[in-house]
C-alpha positions as CSV (number, residue, x, y, z in Angstrom):
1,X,13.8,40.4,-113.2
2,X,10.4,40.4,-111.9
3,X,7.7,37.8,-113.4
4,X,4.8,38.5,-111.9
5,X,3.4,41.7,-113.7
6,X,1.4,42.7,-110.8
7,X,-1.0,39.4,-110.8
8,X,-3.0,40.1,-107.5
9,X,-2.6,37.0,-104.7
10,X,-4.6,36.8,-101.6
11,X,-3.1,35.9,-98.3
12,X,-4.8,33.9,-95.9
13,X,-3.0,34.1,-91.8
14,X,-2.8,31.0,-89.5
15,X,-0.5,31.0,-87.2
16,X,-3.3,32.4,-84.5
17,X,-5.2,29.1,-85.0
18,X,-2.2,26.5,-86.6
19,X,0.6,28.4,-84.8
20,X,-1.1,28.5,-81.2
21,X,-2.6,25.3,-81.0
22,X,1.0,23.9,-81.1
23,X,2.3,25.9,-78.6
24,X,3.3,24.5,-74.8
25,X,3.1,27.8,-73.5
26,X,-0.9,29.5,-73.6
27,X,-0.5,32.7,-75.0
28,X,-2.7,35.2,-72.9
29,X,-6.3,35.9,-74.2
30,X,-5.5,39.7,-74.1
31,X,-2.2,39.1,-76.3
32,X,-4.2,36.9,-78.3
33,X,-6.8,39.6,-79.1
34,X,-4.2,42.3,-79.9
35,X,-2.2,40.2,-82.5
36,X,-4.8,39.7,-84.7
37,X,-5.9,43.0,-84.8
38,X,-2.2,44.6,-85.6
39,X,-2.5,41.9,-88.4
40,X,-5.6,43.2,-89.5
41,X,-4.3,46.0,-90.4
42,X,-1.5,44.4,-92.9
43,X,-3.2,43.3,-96.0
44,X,-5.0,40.1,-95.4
45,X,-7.6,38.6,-97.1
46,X,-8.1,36.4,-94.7
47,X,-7.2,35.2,-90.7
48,X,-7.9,32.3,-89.1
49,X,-8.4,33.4,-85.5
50,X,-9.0,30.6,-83.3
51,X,-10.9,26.5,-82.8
52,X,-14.2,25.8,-81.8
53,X,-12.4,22.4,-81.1
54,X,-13.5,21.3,-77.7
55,X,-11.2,22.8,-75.1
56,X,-10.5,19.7,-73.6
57,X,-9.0,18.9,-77.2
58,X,-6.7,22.3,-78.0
59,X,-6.5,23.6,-74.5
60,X,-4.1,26.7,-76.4
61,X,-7.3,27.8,-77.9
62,X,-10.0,27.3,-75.1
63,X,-10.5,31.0,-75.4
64,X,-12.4,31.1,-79.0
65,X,-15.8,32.5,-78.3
66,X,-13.6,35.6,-76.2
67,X,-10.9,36.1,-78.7
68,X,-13.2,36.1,-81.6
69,X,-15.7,38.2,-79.4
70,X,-13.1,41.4,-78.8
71,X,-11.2,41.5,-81.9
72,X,-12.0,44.8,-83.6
73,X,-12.9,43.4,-87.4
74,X,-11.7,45.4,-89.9
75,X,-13.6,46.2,-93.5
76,X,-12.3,43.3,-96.3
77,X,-10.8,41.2,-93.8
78,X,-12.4,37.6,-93.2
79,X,-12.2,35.8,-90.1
80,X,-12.8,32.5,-90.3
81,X,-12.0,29.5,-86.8
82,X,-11.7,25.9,-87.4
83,X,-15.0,24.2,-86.5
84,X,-14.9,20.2,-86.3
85,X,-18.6,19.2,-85.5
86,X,-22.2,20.6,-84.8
87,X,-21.1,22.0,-81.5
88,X,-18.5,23.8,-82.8
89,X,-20.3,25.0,-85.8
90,X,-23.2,26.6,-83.2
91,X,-20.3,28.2,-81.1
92,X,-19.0,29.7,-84.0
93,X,-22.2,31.0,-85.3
94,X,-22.5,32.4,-81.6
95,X,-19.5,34.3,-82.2
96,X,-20.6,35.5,-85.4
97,X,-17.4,33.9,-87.6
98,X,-17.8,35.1,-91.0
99,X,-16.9,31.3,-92.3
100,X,-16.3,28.2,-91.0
101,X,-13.2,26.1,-92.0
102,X,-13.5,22.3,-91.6
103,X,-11.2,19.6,-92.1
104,X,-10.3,16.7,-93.2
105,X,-7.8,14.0,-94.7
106,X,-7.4,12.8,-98.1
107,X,-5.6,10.1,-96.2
108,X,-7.3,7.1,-94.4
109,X,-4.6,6.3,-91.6
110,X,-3.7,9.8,-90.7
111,X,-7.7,10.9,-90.8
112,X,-8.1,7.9,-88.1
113,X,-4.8,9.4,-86.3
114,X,-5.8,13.0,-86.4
115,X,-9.8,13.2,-86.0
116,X,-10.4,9.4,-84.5
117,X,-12.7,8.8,-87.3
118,X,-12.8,7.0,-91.0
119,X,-13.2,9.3,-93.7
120,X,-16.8,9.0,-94.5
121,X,-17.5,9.2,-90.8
122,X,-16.0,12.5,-91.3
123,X,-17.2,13.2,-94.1
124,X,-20.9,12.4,-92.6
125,X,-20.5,14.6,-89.7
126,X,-18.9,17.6,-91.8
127,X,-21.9,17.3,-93.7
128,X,-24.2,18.3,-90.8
129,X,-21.8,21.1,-90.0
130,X,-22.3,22.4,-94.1
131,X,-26.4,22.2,-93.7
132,X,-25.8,24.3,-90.2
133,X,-23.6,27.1,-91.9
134,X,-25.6,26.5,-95.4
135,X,-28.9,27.7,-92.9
136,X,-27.0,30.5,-91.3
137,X,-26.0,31.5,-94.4
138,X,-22.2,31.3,-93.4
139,X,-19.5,30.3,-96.5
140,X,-17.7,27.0,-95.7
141,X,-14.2,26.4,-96.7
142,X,-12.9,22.4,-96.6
143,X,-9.0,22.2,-95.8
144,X,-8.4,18.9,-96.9
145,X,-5.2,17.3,-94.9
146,X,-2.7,15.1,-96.7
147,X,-3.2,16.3,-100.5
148,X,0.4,15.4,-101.3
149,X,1.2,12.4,-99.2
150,X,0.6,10.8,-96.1
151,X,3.6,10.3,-93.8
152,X,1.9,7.0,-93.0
153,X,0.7,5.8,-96.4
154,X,2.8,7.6,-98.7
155,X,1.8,8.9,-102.1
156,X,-2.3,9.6,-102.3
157,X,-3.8,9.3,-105.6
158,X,-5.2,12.1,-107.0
159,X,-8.5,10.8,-108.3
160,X,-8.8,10.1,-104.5
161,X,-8.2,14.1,-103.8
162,X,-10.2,14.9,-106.6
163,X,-13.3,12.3,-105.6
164,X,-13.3,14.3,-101.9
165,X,-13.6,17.6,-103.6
166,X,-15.8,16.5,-105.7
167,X,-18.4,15.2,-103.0
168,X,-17.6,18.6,-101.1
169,X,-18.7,20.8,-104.2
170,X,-21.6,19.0,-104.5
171,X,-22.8,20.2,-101.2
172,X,-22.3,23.9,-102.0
173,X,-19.1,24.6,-100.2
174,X,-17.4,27.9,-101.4
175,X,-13.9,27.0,-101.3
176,X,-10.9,23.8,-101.2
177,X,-7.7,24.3,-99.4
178,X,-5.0,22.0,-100.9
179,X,-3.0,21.4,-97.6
180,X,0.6,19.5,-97.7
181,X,0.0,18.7,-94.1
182,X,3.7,16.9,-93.3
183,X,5.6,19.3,-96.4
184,X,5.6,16.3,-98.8
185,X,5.2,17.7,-101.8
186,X,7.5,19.0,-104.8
187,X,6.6,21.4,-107.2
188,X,5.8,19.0,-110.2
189,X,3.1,17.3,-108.3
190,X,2.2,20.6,-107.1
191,X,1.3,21.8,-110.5
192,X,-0.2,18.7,-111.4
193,X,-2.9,18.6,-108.5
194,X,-3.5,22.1,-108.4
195,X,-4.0,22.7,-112.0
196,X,-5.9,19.4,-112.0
197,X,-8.4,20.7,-109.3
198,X,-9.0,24.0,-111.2
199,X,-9.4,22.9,-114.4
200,X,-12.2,20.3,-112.8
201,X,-13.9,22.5,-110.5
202,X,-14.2,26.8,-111.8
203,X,-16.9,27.1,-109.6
204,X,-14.7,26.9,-106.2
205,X,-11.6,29.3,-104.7
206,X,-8.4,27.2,-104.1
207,X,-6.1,27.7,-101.8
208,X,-2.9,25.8,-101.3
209,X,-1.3,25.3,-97.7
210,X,2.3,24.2,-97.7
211,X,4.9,23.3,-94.9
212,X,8.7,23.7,-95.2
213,X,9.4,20.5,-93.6
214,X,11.9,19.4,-96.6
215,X,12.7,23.7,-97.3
216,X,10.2,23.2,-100.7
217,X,7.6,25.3,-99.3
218,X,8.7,28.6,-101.0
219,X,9.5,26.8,-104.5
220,X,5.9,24.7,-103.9
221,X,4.2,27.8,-103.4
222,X,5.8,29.4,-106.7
223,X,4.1,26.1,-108.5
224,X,0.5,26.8,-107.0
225,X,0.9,30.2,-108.5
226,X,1.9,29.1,-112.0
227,X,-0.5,27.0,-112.1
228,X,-3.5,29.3,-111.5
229,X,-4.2,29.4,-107.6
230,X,-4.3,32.5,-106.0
231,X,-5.5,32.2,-102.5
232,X,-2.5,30.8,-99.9
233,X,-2.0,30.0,-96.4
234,X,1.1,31.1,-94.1
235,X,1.8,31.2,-90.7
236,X,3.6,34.2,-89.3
237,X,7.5,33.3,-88.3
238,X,6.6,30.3,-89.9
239,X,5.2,28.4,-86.7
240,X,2.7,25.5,-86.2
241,X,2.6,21.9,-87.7
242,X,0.3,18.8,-87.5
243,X,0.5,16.7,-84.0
244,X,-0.6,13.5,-86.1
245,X,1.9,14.3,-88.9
246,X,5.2,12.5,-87.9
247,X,8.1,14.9,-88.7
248,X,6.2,17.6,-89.9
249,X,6.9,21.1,-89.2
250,X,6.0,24.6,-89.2
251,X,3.9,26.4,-91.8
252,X,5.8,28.4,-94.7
253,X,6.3,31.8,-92.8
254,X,4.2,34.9,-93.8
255,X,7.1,37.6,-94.2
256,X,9.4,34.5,-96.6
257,X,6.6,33.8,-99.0
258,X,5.3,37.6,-99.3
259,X,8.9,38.9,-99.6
260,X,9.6,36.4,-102.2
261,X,6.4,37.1,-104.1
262,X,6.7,40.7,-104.1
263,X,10.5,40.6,-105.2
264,X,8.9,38.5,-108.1
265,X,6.5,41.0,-109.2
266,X,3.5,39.8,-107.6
267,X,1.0,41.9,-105.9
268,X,0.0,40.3,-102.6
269,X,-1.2,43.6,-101.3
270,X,0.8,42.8,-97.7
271,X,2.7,45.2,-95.6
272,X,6.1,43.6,-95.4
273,X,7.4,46.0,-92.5
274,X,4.5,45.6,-91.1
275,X,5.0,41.5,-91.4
276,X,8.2,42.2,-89.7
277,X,7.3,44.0,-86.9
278,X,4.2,41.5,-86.0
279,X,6.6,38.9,-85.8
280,X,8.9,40.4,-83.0
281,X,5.7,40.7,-81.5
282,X,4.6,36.9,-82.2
283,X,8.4,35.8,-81.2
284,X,8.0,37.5,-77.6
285,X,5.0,35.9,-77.2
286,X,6.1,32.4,-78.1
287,X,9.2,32.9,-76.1
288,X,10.9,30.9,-78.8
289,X,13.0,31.4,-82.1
290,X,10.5,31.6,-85.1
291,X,11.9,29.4,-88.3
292,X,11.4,32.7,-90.5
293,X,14.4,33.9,-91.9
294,X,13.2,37.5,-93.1
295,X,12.2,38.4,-89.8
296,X,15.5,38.0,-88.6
297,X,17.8,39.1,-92.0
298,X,14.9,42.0,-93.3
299,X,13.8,42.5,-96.6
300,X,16.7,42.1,-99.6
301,X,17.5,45.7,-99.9
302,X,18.2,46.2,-95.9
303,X,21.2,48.4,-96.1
304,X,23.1,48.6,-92.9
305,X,26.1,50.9,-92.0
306,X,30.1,50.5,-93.4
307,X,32.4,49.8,-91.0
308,X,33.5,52.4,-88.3
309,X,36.7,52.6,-89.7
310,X,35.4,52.8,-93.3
311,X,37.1,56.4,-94.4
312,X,40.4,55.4,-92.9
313,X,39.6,52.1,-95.3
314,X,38.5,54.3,-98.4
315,X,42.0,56.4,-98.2
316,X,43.9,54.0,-97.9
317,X,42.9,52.2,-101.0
318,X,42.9,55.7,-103.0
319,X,46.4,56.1,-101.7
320,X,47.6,52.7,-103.1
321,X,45.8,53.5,-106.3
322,X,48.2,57.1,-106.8
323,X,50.8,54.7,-106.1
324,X,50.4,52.9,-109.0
325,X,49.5,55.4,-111.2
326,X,51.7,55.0,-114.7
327,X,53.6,57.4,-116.0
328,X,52.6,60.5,-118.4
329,X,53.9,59.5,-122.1
Protein backbone atom coordinates (compact mmCIF):
# COMPACT_ATOMS: atom_id res chain seq x y z
CA UNK A 1 0.00 0.00 0.00
CA UNK A 2 1.73 3.05 -0.86
CA UNK A 3 1.81 6.09 1.74
CA UNK A 4 3.33 8.67 0.18
CA UNK A 5 0.62 10.22 -2.23
CA UNK A 6 3.22 11.58 -4.49
CA UNK A 7 4.86 14.10 -1.82
CA UNK A 8 7.88 15.30 -3.96
CA UNK A 9 11.56 14.58 -2.13
CA UNK A 10 14.74 15.99 -3.31
CA UNK A 11 17.89 13.92 -3.63
CA UNK A 12 21.15 15.19 -2.88
CA UNK A 13 24.48 12.68 -4.47
CA UNK A 14 27.76 12.18 -2.43
CA UNK A 15 29.46 9.50 -3.10
CA UNK A 16 31.78 11.61 -5.72
CA UNK A 17 32.88 13.75 -2.76
CA UNK A 18 32.03 11.20 0.66
CA UNK A 19 32.49 8.03 -1.43
CA UNK A 20 35.97 9.05 -3.14
CA UNK A 21 37.66 10.61 -0.44
CA UNK A 22 37.53 7.19 1.26
CA UNK A 23 38.84 5.27 -1.37
CA UNK A 24 42.61 3.68 -1.44
CA UNK A 25 42.48 3.47 -4.98
CA UNK A 26 42.40 7.32 -6.97
CA UNK A 27 39.81 7.06 -9.36
CA UNK A 28 41.06 8.67 -12.71
CA UNK A 29 40.18 12.37 -13.24
CA UNK A 30 38.55 11.39 -16.65
CA UNK A 31 36.36 8.66 -14.84
CA UNK A 32 35.68 11.14 -12.30
CA UNK A 33 34.27 13.64 -14.84
CA UNK A 34 32.14 11.18 -16.63
CA UNK A 35 30.32 9.80 -13.48
CA UNK A 36 28.94 12.80 -12.54
CA UNK A 37 27.69 13.65 -15.66
CA UNK A 38 25.77 10.16 -16.33
CA UNK A 39 24.33 11.10 -12.83
CA UNK A 40 23.24 14.30 -14.00
CA UNK A 41 21.12 13.03 -16.01
CA UNK A 42 19.08 10.85 -13.28
CA UNK A 43 17.05 13.21 -11.29
CA UNK A 44 19.13 14.97 -8.79
CA UNK A 45 18.63 17.95 -7.06
CA UNK A 46 21.70 18.03 -6.10
CA UNK A 47 25.69 16.48 -6.38
CA UNK A 48 28.39 17.00 -4.40
CA UNK A 49 31.29 16.79 -6.91
CA UNK A 50 34.47 17.09 -5.21
CA UNK A 51 36.84 19.05 -1.86
CA UNK A 52 38.55 22.07 -2.03
CA UNK A 53 40.24 20.41 1.02
CA UNK A 54 43.92 20.85 0.64
CA UNK A 55 45.36 18.05 -1.55
CA UNK A 56 47.83 17.17 0.88
CA UNK A 57 44.64 16.44 3.18
CA UNK A 58 42.18 14.18 0.64
CA UNK A 59 44.88 13.28 -1.88
CA UNK A 60 41.48 11.12 -3.66
CA UNK A 61 40.19 14.48 -4.52
CA UNK A 62 43.33 16.61 -5.43
CA UNK A 63 41.71 16.98 -8.83
CA UNK A 64 38.70 19.55 -7.74
CA UNK A 65 39.32 22.62 -9.70
CA UNK A 66 39.56 19.93 -13.03
CA UNK A 67 36.69 17.75 -12.23
CA UNK A 68 34.51 20.54 -11.39
CA UNK A 69 36.02 22.56 -14.46
CA UNK A 70 34.83 19.74 -17.34
CA UNK A 71 31.68 18.45 -16.05
CA UNK A 72 28.98 19.35 -18.42
CA UNK A 73 26.26 21.10 -15.80
CA UNK A 74 22.99 20.29 -16.59
CA UNK A 75 19.73 22.74 -16.10
CA UNK A 76 18.19 22.18 -12.32
CA UNK A 77 21.06 20.33 -11.09
CA UNK A 78 23.20 21.95 -8.26
CA UNK A 79 26.78 21.26 -7.78
CA UNK A 80 28.00 21.99 -4.76
CA UNK A 81 32.20 20.78 -3.26
CA UNK A 82 33.01 20.69 0.31
CA UNK A 83 35.10 23.89 1.12
CA UNK A 84 36.84 23.96 4.68
CA UNK A 85 38.53 27.43 4.92
CA UNK A 86 39.19 30.76 2.86
CA UNK A 87 41.44 29.01 0.52
CA UNK A 88 39.16 26.58 -0.32
CA UNK A 89 36.23 28.93 -0.46
CA UNK A 90 38.42 31.16 -3.29
CA UNK A 91 39.16 27.79 -5.23
CA UNK A 92 35.71 27.04 -5.35
CA UNK A 93 34.59 30.39 -6.44
CA UNK A 94 37.39 29.92 -9.18
CA UNK A 95 35.57 26.97 -10.29
CA UNK A 96 32.41 28.61 -10.36
CA UNK A 97 30.51 25.97 -7.64
CA UNK A 98 27.03 26.92 -7.47
CA UNK A 99 27.28 26.48 -3.35
CA UNK A 100 29.58 25.83 -0.91
CA UNK A 101 29.09 23.03 1.72
CA UNK A 102 30.97 23.46 4.98
CA UNK A 103 31.22 21.46 7.97
CA UNK A 104 31.27 20.90 11.12
CA UNK A 105 30.63 18.90 14.48
CA UNK A 106 27.99 19.22 16.95
CA UNK A 107 30.44 17.26 18.92
CA UNK A 108 33.60 18.69 20.71
CA UNK A 109 36.02 15.55 20.70
CA UNK A 110 35.30 14.26 17.34
CA UNK A 111 35.34 18.21 15.80
CA UNK A 112 39.09 18.16 17.51
CA UNK A 113 39.56 14.57 15.81
CA UNK A 114 38.24 15.41 12.49
CA UNK A 115 39.13 19.20 11.60
CA UNK A 116 42.05 19.73 14.50
CA UNK A 117 40.17 22.48 15.81
CA UNK A 118 37.58 23.40 18.89
CA UNK A 119 34.24 24.25 17.78
CA UNK A 120 34.15 27.89 17.93
CA UNK A 121 37.61 27.89 16.24
CA UNK A 122 35.60 26.31 13.59
CA UNK A 123 32.90 27.99 13.85
CA UNK A 124 35.18 31.45 13.57
CA UNK A 125 36.90 30.38 10.47
CA UNK A 126 33.58 29.02 8.76
CA UNK A 127 32.40 32.33 9.44
CA UNK A 128 34.99 34.01 7.11
CA UNK A 129 34.17 31.41 4.48
CA UNK A 130 30.11 32.60 4.84
CA UNK A 131 31.21 36.54 4.36
CA UNK A 132 33.39 35.16 1.14
CA UNK A 133 30.38 33.24 -0.45
CA UNK A 134 27.80 35.89 1.16
CA UNK A 135 30.04 38.54 -1.29
CA UNK A 136 30.12 36.23 -4.21
CA UNK A 137 26.72 35.84 -3.86
CA UNK A 138 27.15 31.92 -3.62
CA UNK A 139 24.32 29.90 -1.17
CA UNK A 140 26.08 28.19 1.76
CA UNK A 141 24.84 24.97 3.09
CA UNK A 142 26.38 23.87 6.89
CA UNK A 143 26.54 19.88 7.24
CA UNK A 144 26.78 19.68 10.77
CA UNK A 145 28.69 16.22 11.88
CA UNK A 146 27.55 14.18 14.84
CA UNK A 147 23.78 15.36 15.20
CA UNK A 148 22.76 12.02 16.72
CA UNK A 149 25.81 10.98 18.77
CA UNK A 150 29.32 11.10 18.94
CA UNK A 151 31.13 7.71 18.92
CA UNK A 152 33.46 9.35 21.42
CA UNK A 153 31.04 11.33 23.68
CA UNK A 154 27.93 9.57 23.16
CA UNK A 155 24.49 11.16 23.13
CA UNK A 156 24.69 15.17 22.10
CA UNK A 157 22.02 17.30 23.50
CA UNK A 158 19.87 18.83 21.21
CA UNK A 159 19.73 22.34 22.55
CA UNK A 160 23.44 21.94 21.70
CA UNK A 161 22.40 21.05 17.89
CA UNK A 162 19.91 23.51 17.90
CA UNK A 163 22.34 26.43 19.55
CA UNK A 164 24.84 25.69 16.37
CA UNK A 165 22.01 26.08 13.95
CA UNK A 166 20.97 28.68 15.48
CA UNK A 167 24.30 30.79 15.24
CA UNK A 168 24.48 29.47 11.56
CA UNK A 169 21.06 31.04 10.62
CA UNK A 170 21.94 34.09 12.05
CA UNK A 171 24.59 34.55 9.45
CA UNK A 172 22.30 34.01 6.45
CA UNK A 173 23.21 30.51 5.56
CA UNK A 174 20.50 28.86 3.14
CA UNK A 175 20.39 25.54 4.37
CA UNK A 176 21.31 22.68 7.66
CA UNK A 177 22.21 19.17 6.85
CA UNK A 178 21.43 16.89 9.92
CA UNK A 179 24.26 14.40 9.46
CA UNK A 180 24.42 10.94 11.63
CA UNK A 181 28.08 10.89 10.90
CA UNK A 182 28.88 7.18 12.67
CA UNK A 183 24.91 5.86 11.94
CA UNK A 184 23.94 6.45 15.59
CA UNK A 185 20.65 7.34 15.42
CA UNK A 186 17.09 5.60 15.62
CA UNK A 187 14.12 6.77 14.30
CA UNK A 188 12.49 8.26 17.52
CA UNK A 189 15.32 10.64 18.04
CA UNK A 190 15.25 11.18 14.42
CA UNK A 191 11.83 12.61 14.55
CA UNK A 192 12.49 14.40 17.53
CA UNK A 193 15.54 16.49 16.22
CA UNK A 194 14.34 16.94 12.85
CA UNK A 195 10.91 18.05 13.67
CA UNK A 196 12.54 20.03 16.36
CA UNK A 197 14.81 21.91 13.93
CA UNK A 198 11.85 22.72 11.50
CA UNK A 199 9.54 23.80 13.71
CA UNK A 200 12.42 26.32 15.16
CA UNK A 201 13.89 27.49 12.09
CA UNK A 202 11.02 27.78 8.63
CA UNK A 203 13.30 30.07 7.12
CA UNK A 204 16.19 27.23 6.26
CA UNK A 205 16.07 23.83 3.85
CA UNK A 206 16.99 20.65 5.92
CA UNK A 207 18.47 17.93 4.91
CA UNK A 208 19.22 14.76 6.83
CA UNK A 209 22.32 12.57 6.07
CA UNK A 210 22.24 9.07 7.49
CA UNK A 211 24.69 6.00 7.55
CA UNK A 212 23.69 2.29 7.78
CA UNK A 213 26.35 1.52 10.22
CA UNK A 214 23.60 -0.27 12.64
CA UNK A 215 21.15 -1.20 9.13
CA UNK A 216 18.71 1.91 10.49
CA UNK A 217 19.49 4.10 7.74
CA UNK A 218 16.48 3.21 5.58
CA UNK A 219 13.96 3.21 8.63
CA UNK A 220 15.88 6.66 9.93
CA UNK A 221 15.33 8.12 6.62
CA UNK A 222 11.50 7.12 6.62
CA UNK A 223 11.46 9.30 10.16
CA UNK A 224 13.08 12.44 8.52
CA UNK A 225 10.32 12.25 5.95
CA UNK A 226 7.48 11.94 8.49
CA UNK A 227 8.53 14.41 10.22
CA UNK A 228 8.69 17.15 7.43
CA UNK A 229 12.25 17.07 5.81
CA UNK A 230 12.46 16.71 2.27
CA UNK A 231 15.93 17.20 1.15
CA UNK A 232 18.40 13.89 1.70
CA UNK A 233 21.74 12.79 1.23
CA UNK A 234 22.88 9.26 -0.32
CA UNK A 235 25.79 7.85 -1.65
CA UNK A 236 25.62 5.66 -4.65
CA UNK A 237 26.31 1.72 -3.80
CA UNK A 238 26.16 3.07 -0.58
CA UNK A 239 30.05 3.89 -0.18
CA UNK A 240 32.08 6.35 2.00
CA UNK A 241 32.14 6.96 5.81
CA UNK A 242 33.95 9.34 8.28
CA UNK A 243 37.90 8.60 8.91
CA UNK A 244 37.48 10.22 12.50
CA UNK A 245 34.21 8.29 13.11
CA UNK A 246 35.29 4.91 14.89
CA UNK A 247 33.15 2.12 13.34
CA UNK A 248 31.26 4.03 11.05
CA UNK A 249 30.48 3.10 7.63
CA UNK A 250 29.21 3.79 4.37
CA UNK A 251 26.46 6.28 3.46
CA UNK A 252 22.72 4.81 2.93
CA UNK A 253 22.95 3.79 -0.86
CA UNK A 254 21.23 5.94 -3.54
CA UNK A 255 19.27 3.06 -5.47
CA UNK A 256 17.98 1.44 -1.46
CA UNK A 257 16.56 4.62 -0.19
CA UNK A 258 14.95 5.82 -3.71
CA UNK A 259 13.64 2.25 -4.39
CA UNK A 260 12.18 2.19 -1.05
CA UNK A 261 10.66 5.62 -1.37
CA UNK A 262 9.22 5.11 -4.55
CA UNK A 263 7.62 1.66 -3.60
CA UNK A 264 6.10 3.85 -0.82
CA UNK A 265 4.51 6.32 -2.89
CA UNK A 266 6.92 9.02 -2.81
CA UNK A 267 8.00 11.05 -5.73
CA UNK A 268 11.74 11.49 -5.58
CA UNK A 269 11.76 12.23 -9.27
CA UNK A 270 15.01 9.65 -9.70
CA UNK A 271 15.64 7.22 -12.44
CA UNK A 272 16.00 3.95 -10.64
CA UNK A 273 17.40 1.98 -13.76
CA UNK A 274 19.35 4.62 -14.39
CA UNK A 275 20.62 4.39 -10.46
CA UNK A 276 21.32 0.84 -11.33
CA UNK A 277 23.31 1.10 -14.19
CA UNK A 278 25.59 4.07 -12.55
CA UNK A 279 26.46 1.80 -9.96
CA UNK A 280 27.99 -0.96 -12.11
CA UNK A 281 29.79 1.80 -13.35
CA UNK A 282 30.79 3.26 -9.76
CA UNK A 283 31.56 -0.69 -8.65
CA UNK A 284 34.24 -1.00 -11.67
CA UNK A 285 35.69 1.94 -10.79
CA UNK A 286 36.10 1.18 -7.07
CA UNK A 287 37.15 -2.27 -7.90
CA UNK A 288 35.32 -3.37 -4.79
CA UNK A 289 31.73 -4.72 -3.78
CA UNK A 290 29.41 -1.78 -3.07
CA UNK A 291 27.14 -2.40 0.28
CA UNK A 292 23.93 -1.69 -1.89
CA UNK A 293 21.77 -4.41 -2.10
CA UNK A 294 19.42 -3.16 -5.08
CA UNK A 295 22.12 -2.82 -7.33
CA UNK A 296 22.86 -6.30 -6.98
CA UNK A 297 18.99 -7.92 -6.43
CA UNK A 298 17.14 -5.04 -8.95
CA UNK A 299 14.10 -3.37 -8.28
CA UNK A 300 11.08 -5.54 -6.40
CA UNK A 301 9.26 -6.52 -9.48
CA UNK A 302 12.60 -7.98 -11.44
CA UNK A 303 11.10 -10.99 -12.97
CA UNK A 304 13.60 -13.41 -14.12
CA UNK A 305 12.97 -16.62 -16.24
CA UNK A 306 11.25 -20.30 -14.86
CA UNK A 307 13.37 -22.99 -14.90
CA UNK A 308 14.57 -24.70 -18.12
CA UNK A 309 12.78 -27.59 -17.36
CA UNK A 310 9.61 -25.67 -16.31
CA UNK A 311 6.90 -27.26 -19.01
CA UNK A 312 8.11 -30.76 -18.27
CA UNK A 313 7.41 -29.30 -14.39
CA UNK A 314 3.88 -27.79 -15.41
CA UNK A 315 2.72 -31.34 -16.97
CA UNK A 316 3.63 -33.15 -14.63
CA UNK A 317 1.71 -31.47 -11.98
CA UNK A 318 -1.47 -31.32 -14.40
CA UNK A 319 -0.96 -34.95 -14.79
CA UNK A 320 -1.09 -35.67 -11.01
CA UNK A 321 -4.07 -33.32 -10.72
CA UNK A 322 -6.29 -35.84 -13.55
CA UNK A 323 -5.17 -38.31 -11.32
CA UNK A 324 -6.94 -37.29 -8.59
CA UNK A 325 -9.81 -36.19 -10.15
CA UNK A 326 -13.13 -37.61 -8.16
CA UNK A 327 -15.54 -39.39 -9.63
CA UNK A 328 -18.83 -38.01 -11.68
CA UNK A 329 -21.93 -38.58 -9.18
Amino acid sequence: MNTGNGTRLYVNEVATRDGFQMESRFIPTDDKIALVDRLSGLGYAKIEVTSFTAPKAIPALRDGEEVMGRIARRPGVVYTALVPNLRGGERALDSRVDEFNIVMSASETHNLANLRMTREQSFAQLTEVIALARQAKVPVNVSLSCVFGCPMEGEVPLDGVLGWVDRFAALGVAGITLCDTTGMAYPTQVQEVCASALARFEALDFTAHFHNTRAMGLVNTVAAVEAGVRRFDMSLGGIGGCPYAPGATGNVATEDVIHMLQCMGYDTGMDLDGLIGAAAQLEALVQHELPAQVSRAGHRLTRHAPPADFSEIVERAKARGEGRKEPQA
